[in-house]
N, C-alpha and C positions, 0 to 999 in steps of 0.2 A: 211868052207862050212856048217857043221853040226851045226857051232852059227848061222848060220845066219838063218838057219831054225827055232833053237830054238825060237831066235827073233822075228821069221815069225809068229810061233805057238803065242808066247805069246802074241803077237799084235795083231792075229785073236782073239786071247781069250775075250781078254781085251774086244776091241771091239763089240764082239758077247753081253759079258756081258752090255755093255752100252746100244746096241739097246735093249737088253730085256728086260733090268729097263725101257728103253722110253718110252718101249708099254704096259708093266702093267702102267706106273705110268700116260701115256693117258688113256688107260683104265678104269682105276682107276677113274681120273677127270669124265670120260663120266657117270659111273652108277653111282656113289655116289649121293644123293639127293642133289636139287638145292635149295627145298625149295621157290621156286620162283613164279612160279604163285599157286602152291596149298600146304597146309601146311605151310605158310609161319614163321610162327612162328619159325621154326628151321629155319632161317636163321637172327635170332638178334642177337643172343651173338657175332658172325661175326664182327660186325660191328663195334662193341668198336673197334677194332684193325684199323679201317683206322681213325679213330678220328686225324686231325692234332695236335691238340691241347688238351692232356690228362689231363690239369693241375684242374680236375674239383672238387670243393668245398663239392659236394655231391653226392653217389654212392645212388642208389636204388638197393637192392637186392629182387630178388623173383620171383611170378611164375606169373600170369595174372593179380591178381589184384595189381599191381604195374606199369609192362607195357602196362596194358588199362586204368589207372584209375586217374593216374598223365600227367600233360603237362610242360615238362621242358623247353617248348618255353616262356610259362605261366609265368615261374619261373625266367625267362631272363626278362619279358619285364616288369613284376610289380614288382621285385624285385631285379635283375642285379644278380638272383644265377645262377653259371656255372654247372651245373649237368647234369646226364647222367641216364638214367633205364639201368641196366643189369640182366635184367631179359627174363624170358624162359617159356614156358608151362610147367606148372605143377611139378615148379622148387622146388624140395626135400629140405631139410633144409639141408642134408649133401651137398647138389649141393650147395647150397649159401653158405657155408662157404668155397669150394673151388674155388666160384666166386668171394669171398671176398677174398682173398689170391693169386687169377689169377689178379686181378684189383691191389693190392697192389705191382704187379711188374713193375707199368707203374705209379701210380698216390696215391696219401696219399690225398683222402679228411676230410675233417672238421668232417661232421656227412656221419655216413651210417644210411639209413633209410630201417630196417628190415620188410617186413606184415610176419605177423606168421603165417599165415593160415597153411603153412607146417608144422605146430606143431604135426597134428594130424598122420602125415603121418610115420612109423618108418623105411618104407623100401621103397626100387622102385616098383610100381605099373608094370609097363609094358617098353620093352627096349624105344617101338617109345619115349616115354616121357624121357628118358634117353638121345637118340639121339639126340632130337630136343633140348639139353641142351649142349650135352660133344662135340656132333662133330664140333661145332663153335669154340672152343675150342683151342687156341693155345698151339703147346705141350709144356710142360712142366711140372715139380714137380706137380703142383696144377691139370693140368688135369689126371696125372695118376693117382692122390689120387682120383679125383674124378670119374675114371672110377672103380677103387676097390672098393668106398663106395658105386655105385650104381647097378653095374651089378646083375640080375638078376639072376637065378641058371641057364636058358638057352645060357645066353653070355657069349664069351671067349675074354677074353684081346688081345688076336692076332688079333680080327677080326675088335677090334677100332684101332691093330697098322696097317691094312693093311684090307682098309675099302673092295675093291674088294673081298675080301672073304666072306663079308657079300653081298655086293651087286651085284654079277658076274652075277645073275639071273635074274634082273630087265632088260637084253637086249628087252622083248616084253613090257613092259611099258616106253620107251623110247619116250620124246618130243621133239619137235624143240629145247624147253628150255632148254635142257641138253646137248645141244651142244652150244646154244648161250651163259650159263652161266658156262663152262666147266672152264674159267680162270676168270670169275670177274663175282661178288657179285649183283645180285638186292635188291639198297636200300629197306627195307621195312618199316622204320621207323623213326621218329624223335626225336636223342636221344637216342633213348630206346623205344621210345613211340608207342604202334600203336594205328592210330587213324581209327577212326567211325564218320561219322556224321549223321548218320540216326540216328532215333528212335524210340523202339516199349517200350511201358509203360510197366510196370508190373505189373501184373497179381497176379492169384493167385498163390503160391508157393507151390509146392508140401508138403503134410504133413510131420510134425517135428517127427522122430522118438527117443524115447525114447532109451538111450544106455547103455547098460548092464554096464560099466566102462566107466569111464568120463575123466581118467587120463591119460597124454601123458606117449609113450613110453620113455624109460630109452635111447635110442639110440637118441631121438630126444629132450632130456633136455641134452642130450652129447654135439652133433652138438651146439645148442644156445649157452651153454657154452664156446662152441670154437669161435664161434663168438663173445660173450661180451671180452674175454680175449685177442681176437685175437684185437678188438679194442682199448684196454684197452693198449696191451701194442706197439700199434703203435699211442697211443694219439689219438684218434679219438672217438669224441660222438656215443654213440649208440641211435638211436630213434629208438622204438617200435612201429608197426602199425599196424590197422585192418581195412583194406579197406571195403570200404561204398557196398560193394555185399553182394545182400540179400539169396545168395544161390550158395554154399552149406551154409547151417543155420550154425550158429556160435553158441554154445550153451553157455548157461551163465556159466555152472563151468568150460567151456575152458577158457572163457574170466578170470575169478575171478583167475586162475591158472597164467596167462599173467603176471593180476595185483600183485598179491603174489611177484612173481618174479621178476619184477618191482624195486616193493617196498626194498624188499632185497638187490638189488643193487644197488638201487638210480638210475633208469634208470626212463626214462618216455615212458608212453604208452598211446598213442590217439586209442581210437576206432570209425572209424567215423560213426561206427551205431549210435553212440550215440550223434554224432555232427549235423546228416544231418538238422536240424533247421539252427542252426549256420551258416553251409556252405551255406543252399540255396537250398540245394538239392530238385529238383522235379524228382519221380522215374515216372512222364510219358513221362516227356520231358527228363531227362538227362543220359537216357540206351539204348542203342538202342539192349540188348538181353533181355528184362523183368525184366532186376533188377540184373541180371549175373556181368553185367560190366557197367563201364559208360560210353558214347557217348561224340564228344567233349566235349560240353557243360558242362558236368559231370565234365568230367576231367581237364578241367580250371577251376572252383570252387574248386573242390581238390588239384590243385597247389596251387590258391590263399591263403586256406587256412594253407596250412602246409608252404608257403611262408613265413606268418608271424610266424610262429612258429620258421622257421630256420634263420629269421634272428632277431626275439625278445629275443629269447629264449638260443640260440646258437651260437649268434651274426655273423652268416654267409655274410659275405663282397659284400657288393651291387659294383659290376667290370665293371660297364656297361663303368665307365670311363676309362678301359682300351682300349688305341682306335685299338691296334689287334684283342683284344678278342672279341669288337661288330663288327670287320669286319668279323671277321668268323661266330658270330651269326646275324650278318644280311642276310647273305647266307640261315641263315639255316632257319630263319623266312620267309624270299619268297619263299624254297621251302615246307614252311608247308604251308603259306597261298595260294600259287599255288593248294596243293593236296587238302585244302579245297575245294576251286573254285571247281577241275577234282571231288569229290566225291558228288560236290550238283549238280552237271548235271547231275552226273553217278543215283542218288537217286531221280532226281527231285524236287528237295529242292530249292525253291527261297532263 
């Protein structure tokens, strides 16, 4: 009699324990950001993970001007490269090299294509920039490193291992959205890619300020370093890049520091401030924030161009002839010329 209670006991317990996991870890799904209709930028890195097909020749690492400023549709259809942007807002250079090391458990491409711009940066600016990076994030090794390398002195590790604790408060900014996307993902991008097709020219650019020290942090020639070696010894090219945004202003002895280091390791470095002739670039028609980022327009010039680079240069394998791989990128080219179509009615653009 008295087992059979015990029994009773432990199988109420048990139980008890299982609905209460149910309903934090429902919970949990409802406040966590969706990322869906506002902010959407925190919800790409996400998206590498449904990729049927990971076997992609080139990785893009970085923060906006990588995933505004390339078209790996672009790069499919003039050159047959399979590649992917994994990039984030305002992606830290310690974050990309644990992008680069998240990406390396699923796929070994040919080149990873770095923009430095995070050069400048030695620490995390603010957590939402954090977020909108780590919580896409599948767990593992590379994302716990990269919640260590970025937390703030305000964030605790427990509240990325058990997001409800950060977000338990968000109950009065609650949307339709947060329950229609409570179990699956709104695409936001193609690739990697987010695209624009409007356009505002640019303008004048806020004045260049002069900077007391011109030299990157010791923490942020750490991270690159991880990254080149991290390539180096998974046999993968590193390309160096500095996207064609006119602001924030790129200053020459950032740049001349890129090239030094470059040079040092026999890496090569395209700056495409210095290309836009070459590429084609027009900053009235091919931005649509003033010169911030490129529009598609833009950003199909900027495939084309680093196109022939990855496969003159790097000899990267035009696959268009594999006939799975353009059935899955033909998928993916109707549904970017579909969003083209939806964003020139949305803009008024013949």
């Amino acid at each position: 009699m008295m087992k059979n209670m015990d029994n009773k006991r432990i199988i109420t317990a048990l139980l008890s324990v299982v609905v209460i996991s149910a309903l934090i870890y429902l919970v949990q799904r409802l406040v966590a950001p969706k990322y869906a209709d506002d902010i959407v930028e925190g919800g790409m890195v996400s998206e590498y993970y449904d990729e049927k097909d990971k076997d992609f020749d080139v990785i893009f690492i970085g923060d906006c001007e990588v995933y505004e400023n390339f078209s790996p549709v672009t790069l499919w259809e003039n050159y047959g490269i399979n590649s992917y942007i994994r990039g984030s807002a305002e992606q830290y250079i310690f974050q990309s090299y644990y992008m680069l090391e998240d990406t390396l458990r699923y796929d070994k491409p040919k080149v990873v294509v770095f923009n430095i711009q995070s050069l400048q940066f030695d620490e995390s600016r603010s957590e939402a920039y954090n977020r909108m990076t780590i919580d896409g994030m599948k767990w593992s090794k590379a994302k716990l490193g990269c919640i260590n390398a970025s937390m703030t002195d305000e964030e605790h590790l427990i509240e990325y291992i058990f997001p409800i604790l950060r977000f338990h408060s968000r109950w009065n900014e609650l949307t339709p959205a947060d329950v229609e996307y409570m179990f699956r993902r709104k695409r936001v991008t193609h690739n990697g890619y987010y695209m624009r097709v409007d356009a505002l020219p640019a303008g004048d650019m806020p004045p260049v300020k002069p900077l007391g020290d011109y030299s990157f942090g010791d923490r942020a020639w750490e991270y690159l370093d991880k990254i080149r070696t991290c390539c180096e010894d998974n046999d993968i090219e590193l390309l160096l890049i500095k996207a064609p945004s006119l602001y924030p202003y790129w200053y020459p002895e950032w740049d001349e520091q890129v090239r030094d280091y470059a040079d040092m390791y026999g890496l090569k470095y395209i700056n495409f401030l210095d290309e836009t002739d070459v590429i084609g670039i027009d900053y009235n028609t091919d931005t649509y924030d003033g010169g911030l980022h490129m529009n598609l327009s833009g950003a199909e010039k900027c495939a084309d161009y680093i196109g022939s680079v990855l496969t003159g240069e790097y000899g990267v394998p035009d696959r268009r002839g594999d006939k799975a791989l353009s059935a899955i990128w033909q998928g993916k080219i109707t549904a970017y010329n579909d969003e083209i179509s939806l964003q020139k009615e949305q803009y008024g653009i013949e």
